[in-house]
N, C-alpha and C positions, 0 to 999 in steps of 0.2 A: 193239089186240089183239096180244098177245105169245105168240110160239111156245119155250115150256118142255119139254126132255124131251120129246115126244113128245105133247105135251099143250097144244092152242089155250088161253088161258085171259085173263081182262081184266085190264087192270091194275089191282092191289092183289091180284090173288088169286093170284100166280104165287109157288112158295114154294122156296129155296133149303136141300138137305138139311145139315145140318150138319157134315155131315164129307165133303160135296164138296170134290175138291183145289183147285179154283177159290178157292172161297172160304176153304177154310182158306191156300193154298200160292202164289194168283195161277199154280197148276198150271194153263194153257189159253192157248188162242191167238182172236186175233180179226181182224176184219177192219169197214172201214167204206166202203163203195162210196156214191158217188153217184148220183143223179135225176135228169136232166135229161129234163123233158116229159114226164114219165112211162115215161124209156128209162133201164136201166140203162147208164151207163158205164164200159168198162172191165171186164168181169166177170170176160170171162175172165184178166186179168192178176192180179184180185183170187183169184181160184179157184188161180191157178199160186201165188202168195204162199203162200197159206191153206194149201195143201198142203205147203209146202216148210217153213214155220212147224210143221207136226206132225211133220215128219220129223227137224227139229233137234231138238227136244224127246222124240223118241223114243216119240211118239204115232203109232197109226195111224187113220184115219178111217176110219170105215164107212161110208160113204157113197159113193157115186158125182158127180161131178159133173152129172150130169143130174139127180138128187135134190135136189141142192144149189141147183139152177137152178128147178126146180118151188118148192122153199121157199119161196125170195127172189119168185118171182111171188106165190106167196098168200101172204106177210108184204104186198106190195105193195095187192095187190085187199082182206085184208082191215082193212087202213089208210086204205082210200079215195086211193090215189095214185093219181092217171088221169093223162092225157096231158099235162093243162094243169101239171103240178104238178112245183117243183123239190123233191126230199126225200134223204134219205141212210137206207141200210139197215145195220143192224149183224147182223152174228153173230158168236157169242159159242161157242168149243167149251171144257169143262174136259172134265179127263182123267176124270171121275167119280165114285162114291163109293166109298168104303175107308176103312178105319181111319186113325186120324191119323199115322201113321209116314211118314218123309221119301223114304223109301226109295223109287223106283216099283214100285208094285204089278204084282205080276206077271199078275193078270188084273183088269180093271176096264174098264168100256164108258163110251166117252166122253159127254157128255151137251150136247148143243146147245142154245143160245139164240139167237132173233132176232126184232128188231122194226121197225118202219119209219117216218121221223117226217118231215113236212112241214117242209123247212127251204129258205127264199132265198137266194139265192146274194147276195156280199158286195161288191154291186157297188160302192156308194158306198164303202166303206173303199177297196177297189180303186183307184179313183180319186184320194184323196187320200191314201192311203198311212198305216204305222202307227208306232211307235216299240218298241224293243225294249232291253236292259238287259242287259248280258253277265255271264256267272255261270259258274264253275266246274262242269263236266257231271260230274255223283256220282251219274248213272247206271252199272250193270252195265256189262262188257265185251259183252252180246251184243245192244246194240242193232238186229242186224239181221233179228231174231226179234220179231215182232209177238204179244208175249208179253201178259198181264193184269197183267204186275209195273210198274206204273204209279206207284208213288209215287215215284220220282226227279222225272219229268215232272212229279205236280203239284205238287208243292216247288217245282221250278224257274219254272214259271207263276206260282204264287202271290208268289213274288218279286219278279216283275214287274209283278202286278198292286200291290200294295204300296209299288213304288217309282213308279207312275203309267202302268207301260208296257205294251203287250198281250201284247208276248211277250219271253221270254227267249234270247238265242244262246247257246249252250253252247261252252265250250273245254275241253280239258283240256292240263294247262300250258301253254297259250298257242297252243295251237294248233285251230281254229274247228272244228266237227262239224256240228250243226245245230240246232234251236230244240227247246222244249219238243214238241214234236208236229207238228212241218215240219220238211223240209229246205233249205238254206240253200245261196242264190248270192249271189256280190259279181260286180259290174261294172266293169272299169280298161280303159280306153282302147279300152271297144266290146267286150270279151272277155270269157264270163262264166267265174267259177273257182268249184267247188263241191269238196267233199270227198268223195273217189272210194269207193264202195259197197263199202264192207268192217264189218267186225263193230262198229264205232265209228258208224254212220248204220244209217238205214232206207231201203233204195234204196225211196225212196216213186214210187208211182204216178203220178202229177202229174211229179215231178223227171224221170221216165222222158222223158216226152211233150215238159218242155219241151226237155230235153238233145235230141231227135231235129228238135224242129222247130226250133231255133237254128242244129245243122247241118245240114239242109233248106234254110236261107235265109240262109247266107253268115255265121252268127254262129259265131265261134271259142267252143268249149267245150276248158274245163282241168279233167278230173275231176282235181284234183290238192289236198293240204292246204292249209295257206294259216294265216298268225298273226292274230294279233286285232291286230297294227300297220299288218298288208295292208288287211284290216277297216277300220281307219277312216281308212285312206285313198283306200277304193273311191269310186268315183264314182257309185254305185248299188247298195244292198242289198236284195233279195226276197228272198220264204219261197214255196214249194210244197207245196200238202197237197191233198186229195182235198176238202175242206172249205172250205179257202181260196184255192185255183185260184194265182194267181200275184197276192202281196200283196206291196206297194213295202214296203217298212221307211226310212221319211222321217229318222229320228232312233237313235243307238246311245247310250246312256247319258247323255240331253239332249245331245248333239249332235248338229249335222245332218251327215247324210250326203249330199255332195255339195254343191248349193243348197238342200238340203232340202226339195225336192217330187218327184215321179215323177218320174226319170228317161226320156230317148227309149227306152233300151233295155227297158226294164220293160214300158213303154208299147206299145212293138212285139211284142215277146212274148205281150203282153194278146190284142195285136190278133189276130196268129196265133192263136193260141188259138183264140179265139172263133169264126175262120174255122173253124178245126180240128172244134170241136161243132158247127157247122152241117153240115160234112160228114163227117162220121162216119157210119159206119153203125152204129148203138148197136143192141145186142142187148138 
């Protein structure tokens, strides 16, 4: 069941207006929260995003956050998500419909999407970790807007998928950002170094969590840039998403990274984690 505009409707019957910005312009913004047990996580940090994402773009929502929280429960109940169930919710806001002109319209009502899908968390990869492929990021300057203009990312994905690998590290001239749809840590001598949350990353959700709980537990964090020569010669590389929790990257362009399996620190971070969703108090 998918929630359109204002309108419950099943899938295949949900219909996109033609000269919505979304669809013409990738005019909108979105957001993808995860399930665990049937508890949302993280919502209200996804809510603080979503909203900060309309105000770059120079949208405003109508919505209240209390609204937005009722949605996401019956996107939930009407997907059959119960308690036992890991899943991930999306909403999907464009700026709405107008003529096809570039320009923002000076009056136009946003128009929301969301739906809710049963999805397992990625344990086993997790565990044995993934390979990735470095590629020149020809993404936009404003990666830190969780915007619908998504074809840089799947270019870049698909490059990866094609050369054998799950994901792509992005640089631009030589210097590391983050993955096709994660954000990216290296590990050198027990330290992790990430690329500090500016208009070139998406201070992702996940990254947020792990950066607090690393210095919580005596791990040196460097929000600082870093080359793609630091890169391989870390001794441990992961990716951070709301989807893929904290995934080792075993291999950079058929080479191994490190000794080429999960690293301790990946490993412990895991561990943290985990502890973390146990105790959490998920709204």
């Amino acid at each position: 069941m998918l929630y359109v505009g204002g309108k419950w409707v099943e899938e295949g019957e949900a219909a996109v207006h033609p000269e919505d910005r979304g669809y013409n312009f990738g005019d909108g913004i979105y957001e993808v929260v995860r399930i665990y047990k049937g508890k949302m996580y993280q919502w209200d940090a996804h809510l603080t995003r979503l909203y900060r994402s309309a105000r770059e773009i120079k949208m405003e929502l109508p919505w209240s956050a209390e609204e937005l929280s009722t949605l996401a429960h019956q996107l939930m109940e009407k997907n059959n998500i119960t308690e036992n169930d890991d899943a991930t919710l999306y909403l999907q806001v464009s700026r709405g419909v107008s003529p096809r002109v570039h320009d923002i319209p000076a009056e136009s009502t946003p128009v929301i999407m969301g739906f809710a899908r049963h999805k397992a968390r990625p344990l086993a990869d997790m565990k044995k970790g993934q390979s990735a492929q470095l590629i020149e990021d020809i993404r936009w300057l404003r990666c830190d807007i969780k915007t619908l203009n998504l074809l840089g990312a799947v270019l870049v994905k698909q490059y990866a998928k094609d050369k054998g690998a799950q994901d792509s590290i992005l640089h631009r001239d030589g210097i590391v950002t983050e993955c096709s749809s994660a954000n990216l840590f290296a590990v050198k001598n027990g330290a992790l170094y990430t690329h500090p949350a500016d208009h070139l990353i998406l201070n992702g959700i996940t990254r947020k969590v792990v950066i607090d709980l690393a210095k919580e537990n005596g791990i040196t964090v460097n929000e600082e840039a870093f080359t793609t020569d630091f890169l391989k010669q870390a001794d441990e590389v992961f990716l951070t998403s709301t989807t893929a929790e904290i995934m080792p990257l075993v291999s950079v362009d058929g080479q191994p990274v490190g000794e080429g399996t999960v690293g301790p620190v990946s490993l412990k971070l895991q561990e943290l984690f985990e502890q973390h969703l146990n105790a959490s108090v998920l709204v």
